[in-house]
GUFITOR-580252 format. One record per residue (C-alpha): x, y, z; residue in three letters. Coordinates in steps of 0.2 Angstrom, whole numbers. Layout:
residues N
PT       u       v       w   resn
PT       X       Y       Z    Ala
...
***
This chain:
residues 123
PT       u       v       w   resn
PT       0       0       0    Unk
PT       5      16      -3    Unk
PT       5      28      13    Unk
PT       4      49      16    Unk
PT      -3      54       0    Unk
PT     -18      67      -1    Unk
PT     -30      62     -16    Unk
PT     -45      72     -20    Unk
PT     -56      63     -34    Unk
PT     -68      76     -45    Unk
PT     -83      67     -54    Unk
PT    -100      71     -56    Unk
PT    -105      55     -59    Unk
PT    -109      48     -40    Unk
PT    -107      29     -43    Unk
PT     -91      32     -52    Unk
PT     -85      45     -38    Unk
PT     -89      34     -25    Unk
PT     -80      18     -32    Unk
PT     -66      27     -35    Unk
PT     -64      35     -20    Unk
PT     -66      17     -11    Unk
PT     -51      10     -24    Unk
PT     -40      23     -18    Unk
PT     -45      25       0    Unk
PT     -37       6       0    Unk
PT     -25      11      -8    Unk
PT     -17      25       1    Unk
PT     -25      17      19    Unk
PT     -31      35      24    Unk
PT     -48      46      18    Unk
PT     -49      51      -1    Unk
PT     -59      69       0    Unk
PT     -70      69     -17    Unk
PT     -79      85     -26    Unk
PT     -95      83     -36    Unk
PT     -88      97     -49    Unk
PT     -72     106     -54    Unk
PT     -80     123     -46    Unk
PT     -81     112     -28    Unk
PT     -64     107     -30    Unk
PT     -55     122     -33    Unk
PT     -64     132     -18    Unk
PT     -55     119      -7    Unk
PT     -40     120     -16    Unk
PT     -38     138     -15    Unk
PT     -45     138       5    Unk
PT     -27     130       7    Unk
PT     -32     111       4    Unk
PT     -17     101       3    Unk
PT     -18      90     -10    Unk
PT      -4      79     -17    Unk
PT     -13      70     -33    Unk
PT     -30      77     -41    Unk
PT     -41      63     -50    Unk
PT     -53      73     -60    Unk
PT     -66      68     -73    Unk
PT     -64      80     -89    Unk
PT     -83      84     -93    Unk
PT     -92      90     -81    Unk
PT    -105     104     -79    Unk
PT     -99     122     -73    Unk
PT     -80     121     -71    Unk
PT     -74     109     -83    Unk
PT     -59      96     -79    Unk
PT     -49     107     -93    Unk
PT     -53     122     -84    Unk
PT     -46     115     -66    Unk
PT     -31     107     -74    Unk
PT     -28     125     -79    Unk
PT     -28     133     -65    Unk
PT     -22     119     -52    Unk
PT      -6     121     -68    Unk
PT      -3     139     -66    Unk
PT      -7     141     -46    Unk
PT      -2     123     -39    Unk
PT      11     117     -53    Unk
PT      17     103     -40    Unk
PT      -1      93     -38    Unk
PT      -1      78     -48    Unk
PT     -15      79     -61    Unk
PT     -25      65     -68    Unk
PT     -37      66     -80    Unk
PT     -50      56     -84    Unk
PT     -62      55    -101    Unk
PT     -74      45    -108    Unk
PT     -64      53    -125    Unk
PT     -51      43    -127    Unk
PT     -46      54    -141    Unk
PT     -44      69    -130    Unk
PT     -29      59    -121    Unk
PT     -16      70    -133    Unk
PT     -22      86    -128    Unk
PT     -25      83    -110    Unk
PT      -5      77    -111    Unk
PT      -1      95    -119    Unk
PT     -12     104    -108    Unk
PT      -1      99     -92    Unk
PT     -12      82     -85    Unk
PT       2      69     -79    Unk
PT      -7      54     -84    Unk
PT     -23      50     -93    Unk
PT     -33      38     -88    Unk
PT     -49      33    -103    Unk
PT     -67      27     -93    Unk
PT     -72      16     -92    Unk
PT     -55      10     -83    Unk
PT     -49      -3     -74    Unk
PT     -45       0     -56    Unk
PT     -28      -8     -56    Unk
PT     -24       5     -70    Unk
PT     -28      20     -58    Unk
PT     -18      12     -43    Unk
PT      -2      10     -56    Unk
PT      -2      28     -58    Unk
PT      -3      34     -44    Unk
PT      10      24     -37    Unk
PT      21      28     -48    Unk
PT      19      46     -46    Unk
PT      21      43     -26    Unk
PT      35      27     -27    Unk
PT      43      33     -43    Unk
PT      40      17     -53    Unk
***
C-alpha cells in the first residue's frame, strides 16, 4: 500500500465518484476527500487544501476538468494531475495541456492504482 498521500477525486457521476474513491482509500490506507464538480474542488483547493494527486473527470457541468487542470497548472504546478475521459481521443491534448497521466473510462482499477504509485514510489 502506498501511505501519506492526499488524493482528492472530481466526478460528477456519484457511482463512479464513489468507487473510485473506495479504490483509492485502500490504496493509500487514509480518507480520499471527493468533489462533485471542478468549481467544488478548486474552492478547497484555493481555501489551502493540501492535496498531493488530483483525479478529476474531464466533462463535467460548470467548471470543466480542462478548466481545473488549468488553474491547479498555473497556481499549484506541484499537484499531480489526472485526468479522466470518456474521449479517449482527448488523451493528446490533455497530455499538452499539463495532465500527468490519462486515464480513458471506463478503466480498470488496477490502472488508476499503477499511476498513482508511480507518481508517489517513482515506478
Amino acid at each position: 500500500m502506498i501511505e501519506n498521500v492526499k488524493i482528492i477525486v472530481v466526478e460528477d457521476d456519484s457511482l463512479i465518484r464513489t468507487l473510485t474513491v473506495d479504490a483509492l482509500t485502500y490504496c493509500v490506507n487514509r480518507e480520499v476527500k471527493s468533489f462533485d464538480s471542478g468549481k467544488t474542488a478548486w474552492q478547497f483547493l484555493s481555501s489551502g487544501g493540501a492535496v498531493d494527486i488530483i483525479v478529476s473527470d474531464m466533462d463535467m457541468p460548470g467548471m470543466s476538468g480542462m478548466e481545473l487542470l488549468s488553474k491547479v497548472k498555473s497556481t499549484f504546478p506541484d499537484i499531480i494531475f489526472v485526468a479522466m475521459s470518456s474521449v479517449p481521443e482527448h488523451e493528446a491534448a490533455l497530455l499538452q495541456k499539463g495532465a500527468h497521466a490519462f486515464l480513458a473510462k471506463p478503466f480498470d482499477i488496477n490502472d488508476l492504482f499503477n499511476i498513482v504509485q508511480r507518481f508517489v514510489v517513482g515506478d
